[in-house]
C-alpha positions as CSV (number, residue, x, y, z in Angstrom):
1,X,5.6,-13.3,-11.4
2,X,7.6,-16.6,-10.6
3,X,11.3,-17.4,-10.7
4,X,12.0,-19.7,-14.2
5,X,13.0,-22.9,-12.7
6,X,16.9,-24.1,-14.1
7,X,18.2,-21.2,-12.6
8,X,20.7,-21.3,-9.5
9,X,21.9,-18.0,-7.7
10,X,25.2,-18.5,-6.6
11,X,28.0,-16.5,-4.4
12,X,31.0,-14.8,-6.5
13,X,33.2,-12.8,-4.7
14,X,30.8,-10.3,-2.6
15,X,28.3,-10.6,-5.3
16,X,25.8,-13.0,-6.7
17,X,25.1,-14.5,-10.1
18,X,22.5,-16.6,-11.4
19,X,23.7,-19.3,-13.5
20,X,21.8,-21.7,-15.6
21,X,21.3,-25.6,-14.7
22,X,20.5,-26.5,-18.3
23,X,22.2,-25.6,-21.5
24,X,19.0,-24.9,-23.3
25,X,18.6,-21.5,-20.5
26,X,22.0,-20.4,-21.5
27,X,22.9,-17.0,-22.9
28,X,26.1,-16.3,-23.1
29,X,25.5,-12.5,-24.1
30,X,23.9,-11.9,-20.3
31,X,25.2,-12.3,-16.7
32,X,23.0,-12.1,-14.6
33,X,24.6,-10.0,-11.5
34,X,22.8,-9.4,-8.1
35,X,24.4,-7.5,-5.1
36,X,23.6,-8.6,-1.3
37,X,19.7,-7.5,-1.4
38,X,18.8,-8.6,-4.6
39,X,20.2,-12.1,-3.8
40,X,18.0,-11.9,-0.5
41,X,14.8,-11.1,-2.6
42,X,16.0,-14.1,-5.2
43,X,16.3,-16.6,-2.4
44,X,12.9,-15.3,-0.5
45,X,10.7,-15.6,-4.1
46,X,12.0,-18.4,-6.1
47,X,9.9,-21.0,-6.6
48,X,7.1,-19.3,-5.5
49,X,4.3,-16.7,-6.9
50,X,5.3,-13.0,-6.0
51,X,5.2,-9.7,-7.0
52,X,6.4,-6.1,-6.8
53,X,4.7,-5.7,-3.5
54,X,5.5,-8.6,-2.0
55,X,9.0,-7.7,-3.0
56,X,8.7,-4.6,-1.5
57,X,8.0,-6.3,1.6
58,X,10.8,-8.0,1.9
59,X,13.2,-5.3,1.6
60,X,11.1,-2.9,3.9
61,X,11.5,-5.8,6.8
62,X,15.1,-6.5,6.5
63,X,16.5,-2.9,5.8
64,X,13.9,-1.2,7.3
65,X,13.6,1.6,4.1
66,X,10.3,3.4,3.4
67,X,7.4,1.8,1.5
68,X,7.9,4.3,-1.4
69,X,11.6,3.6,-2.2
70,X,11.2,-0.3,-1.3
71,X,8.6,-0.1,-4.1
72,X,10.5,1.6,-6.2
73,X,13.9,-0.4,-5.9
74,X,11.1,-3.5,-5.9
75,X,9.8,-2.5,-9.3
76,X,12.8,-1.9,-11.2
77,X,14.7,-5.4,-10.2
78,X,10.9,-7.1,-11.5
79,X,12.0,-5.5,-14.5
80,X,15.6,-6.3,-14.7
81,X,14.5,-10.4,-14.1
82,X,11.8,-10.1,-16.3
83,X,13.8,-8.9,-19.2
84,X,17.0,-10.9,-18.1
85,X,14.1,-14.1,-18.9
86,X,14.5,-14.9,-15.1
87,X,10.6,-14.8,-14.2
88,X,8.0,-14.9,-15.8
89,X,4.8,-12.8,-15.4
């Protein structure tokens, strides 16, 4: 996978959101909402190559969670990005 580039993640409050650069990447029927972690896993992968795994990673070395439900937290944001139109396979 890989981040879609025209996409900024920005603070809001305590959350994140990822707003578009470009008005062609805009719609207006999704907000794209991350808490704390998922913002830390945006910022580590964008612009780069990545995948559940290496998400997985990530999240194992800064919270210090299990493999299994790293994975499993890993996998389902993949998912939310990829049908959000965030990243690309």
């Amino acid at each position: 996978m890989k981040t879609i580039p025209g996409f900024t993640l920005r603070p809001l409050g305590k959350e994140f959101i990822i707003t578009a650069e470009s008005i062609k990447q805009i719609n207006f029927n999704k907000m794209i909402s991350l808490n704390e972690s998922a913002a830390y896993l945006w910022k580590s992968v964008d612009g780069k190559d990545f995948n559940a795994e290496d998400l997985a990673d990530l999240l194992v070395e800064r919270y210090e969670i299990d493999r299994e439900t790293a994975l499993r937290d890993s996998k389902a944001i993949a998912a939310k990005w990829l049908e959000a139109g965030i990243v690309t396979e």
